[in-house]
C-alpha positions in Angstrom: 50.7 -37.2 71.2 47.4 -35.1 70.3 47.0 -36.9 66.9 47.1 -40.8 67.2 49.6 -42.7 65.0 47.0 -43.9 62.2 46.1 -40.2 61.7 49.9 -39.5 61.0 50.3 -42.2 58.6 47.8 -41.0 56.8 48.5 -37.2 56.9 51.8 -38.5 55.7 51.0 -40.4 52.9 48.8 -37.5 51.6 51.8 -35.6 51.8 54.6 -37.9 50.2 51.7 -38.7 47.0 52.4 -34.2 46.5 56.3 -34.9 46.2 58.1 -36.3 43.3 58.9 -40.4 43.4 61.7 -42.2 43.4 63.4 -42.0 46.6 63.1 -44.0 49.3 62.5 -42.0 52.5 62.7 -42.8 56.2 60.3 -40.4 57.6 60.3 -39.3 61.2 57.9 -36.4 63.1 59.5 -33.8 64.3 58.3 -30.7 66.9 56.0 -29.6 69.4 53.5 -32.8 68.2 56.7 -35.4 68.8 56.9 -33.7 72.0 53.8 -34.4 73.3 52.8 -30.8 73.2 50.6 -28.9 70.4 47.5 -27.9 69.8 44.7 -28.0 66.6 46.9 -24.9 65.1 50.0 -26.7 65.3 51.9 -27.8 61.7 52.7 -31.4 61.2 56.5 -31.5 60.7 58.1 -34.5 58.8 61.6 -35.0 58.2 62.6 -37.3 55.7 66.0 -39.0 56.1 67.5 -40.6 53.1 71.3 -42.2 52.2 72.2 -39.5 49.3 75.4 -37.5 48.4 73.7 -34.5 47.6 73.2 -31.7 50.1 69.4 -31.7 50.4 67.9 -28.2 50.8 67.3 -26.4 54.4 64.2 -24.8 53.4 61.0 -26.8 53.8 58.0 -27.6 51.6 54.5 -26.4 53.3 51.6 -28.4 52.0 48.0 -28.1 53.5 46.3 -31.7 53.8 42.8 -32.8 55.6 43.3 -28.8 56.7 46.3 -29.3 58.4 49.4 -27.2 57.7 52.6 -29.5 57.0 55.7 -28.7 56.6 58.2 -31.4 54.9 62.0 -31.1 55.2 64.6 -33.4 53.5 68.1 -34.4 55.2 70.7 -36.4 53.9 72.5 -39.0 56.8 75.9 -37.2 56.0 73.9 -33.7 57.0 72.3 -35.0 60.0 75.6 -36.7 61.2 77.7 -33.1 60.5 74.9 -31.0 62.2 75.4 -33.6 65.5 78.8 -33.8 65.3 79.0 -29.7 65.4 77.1 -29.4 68.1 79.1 -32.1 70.5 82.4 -30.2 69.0 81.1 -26.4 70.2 79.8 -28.0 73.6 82.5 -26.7 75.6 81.8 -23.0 74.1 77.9 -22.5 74.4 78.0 -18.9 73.2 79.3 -19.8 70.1 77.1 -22.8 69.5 74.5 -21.7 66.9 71.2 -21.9 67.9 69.6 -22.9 65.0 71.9 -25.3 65.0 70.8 -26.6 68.5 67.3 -26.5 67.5 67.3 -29.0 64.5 69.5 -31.5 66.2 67.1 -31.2 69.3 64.1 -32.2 67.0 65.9 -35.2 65.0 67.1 -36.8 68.8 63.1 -36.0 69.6 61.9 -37.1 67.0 58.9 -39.9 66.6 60.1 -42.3 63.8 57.4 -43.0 61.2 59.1 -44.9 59.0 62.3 -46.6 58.0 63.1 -46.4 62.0 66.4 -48.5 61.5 68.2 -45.4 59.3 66.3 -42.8 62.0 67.6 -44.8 65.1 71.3 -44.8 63.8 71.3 -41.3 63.3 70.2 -40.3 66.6 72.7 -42.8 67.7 75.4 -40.4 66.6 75.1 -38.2 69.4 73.5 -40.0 73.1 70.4 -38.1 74.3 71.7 -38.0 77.6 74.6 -35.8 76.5 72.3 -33.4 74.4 70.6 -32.6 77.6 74.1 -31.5 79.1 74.8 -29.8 76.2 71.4 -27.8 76.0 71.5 -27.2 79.7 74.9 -25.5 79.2 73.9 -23.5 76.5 70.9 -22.2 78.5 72.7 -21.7 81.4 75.3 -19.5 79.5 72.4 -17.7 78.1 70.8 -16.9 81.9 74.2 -15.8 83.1 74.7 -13.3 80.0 71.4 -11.9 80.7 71.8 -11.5 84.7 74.8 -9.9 84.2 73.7 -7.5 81.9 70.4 -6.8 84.4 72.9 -6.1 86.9 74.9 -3.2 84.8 71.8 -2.2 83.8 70.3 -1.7 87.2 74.0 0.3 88.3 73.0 2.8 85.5 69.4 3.2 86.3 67.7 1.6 84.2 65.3 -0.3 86.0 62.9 -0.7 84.0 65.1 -2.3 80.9 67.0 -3.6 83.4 63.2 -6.3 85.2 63.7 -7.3 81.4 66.3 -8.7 81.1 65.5 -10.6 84.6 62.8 -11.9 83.4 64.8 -13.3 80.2 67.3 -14.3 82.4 64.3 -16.2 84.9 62.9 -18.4 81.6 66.8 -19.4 80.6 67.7 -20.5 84.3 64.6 -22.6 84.5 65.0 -24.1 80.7 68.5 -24.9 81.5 67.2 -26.8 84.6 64.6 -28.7 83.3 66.6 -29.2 80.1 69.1 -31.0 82.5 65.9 -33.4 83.4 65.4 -34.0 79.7 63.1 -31.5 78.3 65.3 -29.6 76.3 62.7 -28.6 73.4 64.0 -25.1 72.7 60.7 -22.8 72.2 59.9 -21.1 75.7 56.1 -21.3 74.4 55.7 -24.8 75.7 57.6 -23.0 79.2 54.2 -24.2 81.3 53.9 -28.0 79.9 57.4 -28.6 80.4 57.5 -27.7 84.0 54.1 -30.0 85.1 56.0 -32.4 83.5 59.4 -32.7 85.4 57.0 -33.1 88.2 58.9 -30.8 90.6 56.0 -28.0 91.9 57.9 -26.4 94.1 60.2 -25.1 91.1 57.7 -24.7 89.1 55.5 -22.8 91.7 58.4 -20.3 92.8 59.1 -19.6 88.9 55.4 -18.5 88.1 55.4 -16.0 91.3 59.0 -14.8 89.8 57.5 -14.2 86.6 54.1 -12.6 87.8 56.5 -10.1 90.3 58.5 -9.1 86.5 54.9 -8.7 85.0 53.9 -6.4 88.2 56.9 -4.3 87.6 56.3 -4.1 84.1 52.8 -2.9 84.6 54.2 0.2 87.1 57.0 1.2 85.0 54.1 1.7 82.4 52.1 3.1 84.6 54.1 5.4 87.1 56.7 5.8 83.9 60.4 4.7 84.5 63.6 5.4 86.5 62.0 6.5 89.7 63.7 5.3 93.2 60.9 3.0 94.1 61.1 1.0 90.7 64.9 0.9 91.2 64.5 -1.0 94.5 61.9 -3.4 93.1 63.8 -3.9 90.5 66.9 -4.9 92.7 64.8 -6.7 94.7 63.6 -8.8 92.0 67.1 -9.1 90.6 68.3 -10.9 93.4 65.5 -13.0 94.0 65.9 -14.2 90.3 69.6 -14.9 91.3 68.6 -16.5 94.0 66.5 -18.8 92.4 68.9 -19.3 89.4 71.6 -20.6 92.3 69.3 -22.9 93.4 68.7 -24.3 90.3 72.6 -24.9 89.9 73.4 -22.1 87.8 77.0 -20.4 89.4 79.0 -17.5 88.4 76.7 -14.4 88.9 77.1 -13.2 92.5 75.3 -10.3 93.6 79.2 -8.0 92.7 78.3 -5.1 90.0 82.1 -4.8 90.6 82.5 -7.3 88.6 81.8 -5.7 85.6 84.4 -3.4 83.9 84.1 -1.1 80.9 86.0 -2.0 77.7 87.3 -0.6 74.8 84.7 -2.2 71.7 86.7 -3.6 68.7 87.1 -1.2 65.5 85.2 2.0 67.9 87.4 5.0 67.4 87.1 8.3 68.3 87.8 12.0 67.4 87.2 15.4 68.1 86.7 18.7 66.0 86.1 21.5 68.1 83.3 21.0 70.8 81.9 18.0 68.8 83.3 14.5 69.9 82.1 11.9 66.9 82.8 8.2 67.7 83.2 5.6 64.5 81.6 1.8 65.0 83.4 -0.7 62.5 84.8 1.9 60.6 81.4 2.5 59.4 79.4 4.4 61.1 79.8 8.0 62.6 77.9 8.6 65.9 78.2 12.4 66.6 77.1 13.1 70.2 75.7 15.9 71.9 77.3 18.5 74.6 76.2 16.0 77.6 76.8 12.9 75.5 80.3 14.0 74.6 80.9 15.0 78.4 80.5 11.8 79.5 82.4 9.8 76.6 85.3 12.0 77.9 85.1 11.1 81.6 85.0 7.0 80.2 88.4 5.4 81.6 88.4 2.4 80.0 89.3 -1.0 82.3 87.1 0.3 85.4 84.8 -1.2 87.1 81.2 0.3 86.1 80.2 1.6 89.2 83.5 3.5 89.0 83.0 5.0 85.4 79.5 6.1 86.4 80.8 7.9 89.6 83.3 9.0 87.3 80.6 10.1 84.7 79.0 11.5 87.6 81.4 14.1 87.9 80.8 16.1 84.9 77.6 17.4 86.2 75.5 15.7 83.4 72.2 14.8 84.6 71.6 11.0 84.5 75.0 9.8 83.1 73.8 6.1 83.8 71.5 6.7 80.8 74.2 7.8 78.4 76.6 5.1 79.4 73.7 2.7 78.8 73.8 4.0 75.0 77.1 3.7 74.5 76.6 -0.5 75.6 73.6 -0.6 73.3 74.7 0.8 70.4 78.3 -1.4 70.4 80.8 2.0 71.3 81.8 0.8 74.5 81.3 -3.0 76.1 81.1 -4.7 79.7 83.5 -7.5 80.8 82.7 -9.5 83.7 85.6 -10.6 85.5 86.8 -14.0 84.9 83.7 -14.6 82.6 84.8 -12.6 79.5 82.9 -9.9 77.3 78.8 -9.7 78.7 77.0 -10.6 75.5 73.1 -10.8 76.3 71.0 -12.7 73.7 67.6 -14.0 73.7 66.0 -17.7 71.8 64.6 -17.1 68.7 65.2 -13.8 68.4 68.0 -11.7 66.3 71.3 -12.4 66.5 73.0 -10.8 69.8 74.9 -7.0 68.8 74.9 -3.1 68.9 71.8 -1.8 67.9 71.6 0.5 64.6 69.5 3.4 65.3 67.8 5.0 62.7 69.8 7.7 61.0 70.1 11.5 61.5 67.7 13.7 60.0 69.0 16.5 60.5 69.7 19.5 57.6 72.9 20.5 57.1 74.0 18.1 58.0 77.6 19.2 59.4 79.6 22.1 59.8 83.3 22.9 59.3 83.4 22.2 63.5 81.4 19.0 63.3 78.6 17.0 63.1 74.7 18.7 63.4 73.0 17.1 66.8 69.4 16.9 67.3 70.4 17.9 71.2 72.4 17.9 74.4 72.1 14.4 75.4 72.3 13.0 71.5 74.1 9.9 70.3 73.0 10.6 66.6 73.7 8.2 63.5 75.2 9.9 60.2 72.9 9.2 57.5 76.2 8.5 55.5 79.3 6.1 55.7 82.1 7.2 57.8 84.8 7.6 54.6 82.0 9.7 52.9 81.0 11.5 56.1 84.8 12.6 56.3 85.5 13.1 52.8 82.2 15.6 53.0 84.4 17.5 56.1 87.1 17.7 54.9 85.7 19.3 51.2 83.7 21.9 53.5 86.9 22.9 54.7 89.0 23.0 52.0 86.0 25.0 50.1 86.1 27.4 52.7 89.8 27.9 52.4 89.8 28.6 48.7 86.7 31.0 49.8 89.1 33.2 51.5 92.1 32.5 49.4 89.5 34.2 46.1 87.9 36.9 48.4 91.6 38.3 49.0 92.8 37.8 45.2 89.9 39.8 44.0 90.3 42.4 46.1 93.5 42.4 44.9 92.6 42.8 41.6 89.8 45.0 41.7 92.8 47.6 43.9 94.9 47.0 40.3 92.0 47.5 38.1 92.3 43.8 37.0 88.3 43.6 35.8 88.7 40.3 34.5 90.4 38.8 36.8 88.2 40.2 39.5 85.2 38.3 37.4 87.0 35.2 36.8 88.2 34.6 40.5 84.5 36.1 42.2 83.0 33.2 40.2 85.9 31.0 41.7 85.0 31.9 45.2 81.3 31.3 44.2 81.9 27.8 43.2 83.9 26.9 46.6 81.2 28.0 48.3 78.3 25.9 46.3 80.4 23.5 47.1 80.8 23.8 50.9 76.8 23.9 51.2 76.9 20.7 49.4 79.5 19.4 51.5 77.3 20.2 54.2 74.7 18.2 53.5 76.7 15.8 52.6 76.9 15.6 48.6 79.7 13.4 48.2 81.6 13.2 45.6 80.7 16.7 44.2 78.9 17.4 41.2 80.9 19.5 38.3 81.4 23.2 38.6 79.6 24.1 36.0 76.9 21.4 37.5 76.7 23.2 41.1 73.7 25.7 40.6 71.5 23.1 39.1 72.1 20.5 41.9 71.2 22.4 44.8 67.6 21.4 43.8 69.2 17.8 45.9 68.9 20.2 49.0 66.0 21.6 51.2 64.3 24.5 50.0 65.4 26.7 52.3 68.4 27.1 50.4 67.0 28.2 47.3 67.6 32.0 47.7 70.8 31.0 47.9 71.0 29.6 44.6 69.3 32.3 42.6 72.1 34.8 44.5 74.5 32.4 43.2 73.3 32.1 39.7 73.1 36.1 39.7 76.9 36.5 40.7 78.5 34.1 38.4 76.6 36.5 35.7 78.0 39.7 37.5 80.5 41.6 34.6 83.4 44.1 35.9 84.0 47.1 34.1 84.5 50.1 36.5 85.8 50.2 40.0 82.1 50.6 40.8 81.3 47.3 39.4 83.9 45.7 41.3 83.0 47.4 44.5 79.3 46.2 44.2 80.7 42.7 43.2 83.1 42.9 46.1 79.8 43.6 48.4 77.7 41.0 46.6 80.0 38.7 47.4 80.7 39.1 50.8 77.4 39.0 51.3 76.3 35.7 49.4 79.3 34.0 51.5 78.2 35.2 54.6 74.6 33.4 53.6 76.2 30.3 52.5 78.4 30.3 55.9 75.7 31.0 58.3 73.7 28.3 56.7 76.4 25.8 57.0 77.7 26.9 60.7 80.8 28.2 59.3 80.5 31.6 60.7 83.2 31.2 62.9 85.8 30.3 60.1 89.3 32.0 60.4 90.0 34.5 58.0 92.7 32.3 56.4 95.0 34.7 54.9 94.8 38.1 57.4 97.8 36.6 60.1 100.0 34.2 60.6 97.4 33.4 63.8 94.4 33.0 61.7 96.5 30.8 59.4 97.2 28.4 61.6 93.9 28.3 63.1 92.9 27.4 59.6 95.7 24.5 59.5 94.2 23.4 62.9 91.3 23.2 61.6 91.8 21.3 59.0 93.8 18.9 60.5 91.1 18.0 62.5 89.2 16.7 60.0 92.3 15.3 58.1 93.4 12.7 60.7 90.2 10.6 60.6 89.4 10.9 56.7 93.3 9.5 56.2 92.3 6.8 58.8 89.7 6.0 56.9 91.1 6.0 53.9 88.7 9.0 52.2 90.3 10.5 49.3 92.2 14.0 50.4 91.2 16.9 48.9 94.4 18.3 47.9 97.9 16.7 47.7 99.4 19.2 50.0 97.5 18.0 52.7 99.0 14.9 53.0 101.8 17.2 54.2 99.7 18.6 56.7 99.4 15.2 58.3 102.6 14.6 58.5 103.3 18.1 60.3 100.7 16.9 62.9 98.8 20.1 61.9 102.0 22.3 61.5 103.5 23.7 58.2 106.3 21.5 56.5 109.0 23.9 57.3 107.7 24.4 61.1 107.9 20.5 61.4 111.3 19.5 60.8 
């Protein structure tokens, strides 16, 4: 070790005269120093073992002594014993077998005793060193397979580039769960180097350094030259299968060279629907992805349980450009997943890093942010995040509609009145038409719930400014008095007017005309239904009681269902 053992006894009993008396501690080093590894920047780590009930706390106490950083943790034997006996239980599942978990058992079995090396020695009795290094050598190996795999699907959708990446992840885990095997199963990759001159075996350890500096060449053109061109794709492959080469060698099995093997999946709790053009896709019930024209080609052409190079040829066909780069979105962000045949769901994940899943991108900007025929995109090829959760996203769609229908539903009954000289009612129901529609534009931005009537001027300050004409044209009409069929008529005008601003602000230009046929009715039902199926899915309040109706009509009026 870099520091000699009367330097640690004294670092340690600095340390121990900083913590409160009374208990009596067996004290052991732990880390890259206990390794045999380390450097002057490196923290001292002492665990302290004692015989207590209590659950002693995980997080450590950092002291600086004689300018040395230390850190101190405290484990009870009933801890230590649990935390070994967890790891031999999950050895037969190495993708479920935490790796933090791993990590602290690893340290106690490699661990330099200090003190009190009786109570240290029967704890690491509990689980053999010999079968830590098979279990650590498994869970790296299952690590290096998971990452190869996804290299490969990655490289049969052109992504090269992302694709030498996860090679070279898949290059350190092969060669950790080798030399793991040989007994140096310390899990930071840092000490990679030291490790391999010390298993002795150069020929491994020469063939992995020209591996890695052919993933750093490739990584230097892609920056260079930029991404996805032919001549990266074939280093890439050609690097790929060197790697798996290598990895074979090194007794890892079950990733032949057989992109076949993979096969497209349905993700858990991914649903999808479709209002119009727009195709929206919900992860976990949670969150809305609303894609673009191309994006939503291609989630069309998917045919779930097919082999990937399949789905892409099958992508392929739609004409998109680049489909490979769309399916690989869908795998990142957790809509769709990979299976490799016989070797269940393809779950990359690298040490010390976060937890393997989708990723989250950041949320939509964009303003509205829907329209009565779907989510706003920021283009053809996008895979944009709501800013919202689904139920409110849906609750927001639905409202749009349903404002729009009353729209028409008041347009026609004060033109009704205004025929019958009904001034009144002609003010009252223009002010009702005004409302729906304030409400709509909040809708589309998604306001959810909606503020009070009487509230809905006022909070269109929560929008963009752009809409503030619209407001003062809305405060001016809800002021508008009837008193002679020339009112009404400029009333009438007003408010188509101020409807048509509030509709081609929202994209709802294209609404039916609700009321004029029995055709635009039902295009107006249609419409709503739409938007109904996924808000009762998930379980966002309805907007009206009648519309559970319309559910259960699939879209069709009560009568016209039975």
């Amino acid at each position: 070790m870099i520091l000699s053992e009367d330097r640690l006894q004294d670092l340690l009993d600095k340390s121990l005269a900083e913590l409160p008396p009374g208990t009596d501690w067996a004290v052991t080093l732990e880390g890259s120093i206990a390794e045999g590894f380390g450097n002057p920047s490196s923290d001292i780590d002492f665990l302290l073992v004692g015989r207590l009930d209590d659950d002693l706390p995980t997080m450590p106490s950092v002291l600086f002594v004689d300018g040395r950083r230390v850190e101190i943790r405290t484990r009870s034997v009933r801890q230590l014993a649990d935390q070994l006996r967890a790891v031999e239980e999950s050895a037969n599942r190495p993708g479920r077998l935490s790796e933090d978990l791993l990590n602290r058992c690893q340290r106690v079995l490699h661990s330099h005793p200090l003190r009190g090396h009786a109570l240290v020695e029967e704890v690491k009795a509990k689980l053999p060193v010999e079968r830590f290094r098979r279990i650590a050598a498994d869970w790296w190996g299952h690590r290096a397979r998971q990452s190869l795999r996804h290299a490969m699907a990655l490289l049969c959708l052109g992504e090269s580039d992302e694709a030498v990446d996860w090679t070279r992840a898949a290059l350190v885990q092969s060669v950790k769960s080798w030399a793991a095997g040989l007994g140096e199963t310390y899990l930071e990759p840092k000490w990679l180097s030291m490790q391999l001159d010390r298993v002795g075996r150069a020929d491994v350890r020469d063939r992995y350094w020209a591996l890695e500096a052919a993933a750093l060449h490739l990584g230097a053109s892609d920056a260079e030259t930029g991404t996805g061109t032919h001549a990266d794709t074939h280093a890439a492959q050609a690097h790929l299968t060197a790697c798996l080469d290598f990895a074979e060698d090194l007794g890892l099995t079950g990733v032949p060279r057989q992109p076949e093997r993979l096969t497209v999946r349905r993700a858990a709790a991914v649903t999808t629907w479709q209002t119009g053009e727009r195709v929206h896709v919900v992860r976990g019930r949670r969150d809305v992805f609303a894609l673009g024209p191309d994006a939503g080609a291609v989630w069309r052409s998917l045919v779930l349980g097919r082999a990937l190079p399949r789905v892409l040829a099958q992508a392929a066909g739609t004409g998109v450009n680049d489909p490979g780069a769309l399916l690989a979105t869908f795998l990142r962000y957790g809509l769709i997943r990979l299976v490799w045949k016989g070797g269940g769901t393809v779950t990359p994940s690298l040490p010390l890093a976060a937890p393997p899943g989708p990723v989250t991108p950041p949320p939509s900007t964009a303003q509205p942010l829907l329209s009565v025929c779907g989510a706003a995109v920021a283009g053809p090829r996008a895979v944009d995040l709501m800013p919202m959760p689904a139920d409110r996203f849906a609750a927001a769609a639905m409202a749009l509609v349903w404002s729009n229908v009353v729209v028409e539903n008041a347009v026609e009954d004060v033109t009704g009145a205004l025929r019958r000289g009904q001034w009144r009612v002609a003010e009252l129901t223009a002010r009702r038409a005004v409302h729906a529609a304030l409400r709509g534009l909040l809708s589309a931005h998604g306001v959810n719930p909606l503020p009070a009537d009487s509230d809905l001027v006022r909070r269109l300050d929560l929008l963009p400014s752009a809409t503030r004409p619209i407001g003062v044209r809305a405060g001016e009409l809800l002021l508008c008095a009837v008193d002679s069929a020339k009112d009404g008529d400029a009333l009438l005008g007003e408010l188509r007017f101020f409807i048509a601003l509030v509709r081609g602000a929202v994209g709802a230009d294209s609404f039916p005309h609700s009321f004029d046929s029995a055709d635009t009715w039902r295009a107006t039902l249609q419409l709503g239904h739409d938007w109904l199926r996924i808000g009762a899915h998930l379980g966002a309040e309805l907007p009206i009681e009648e519309a559970r109706d319309l559910l259960a009509g699939n879209g069709a009026q009560p009568h016209q269902a039975l």
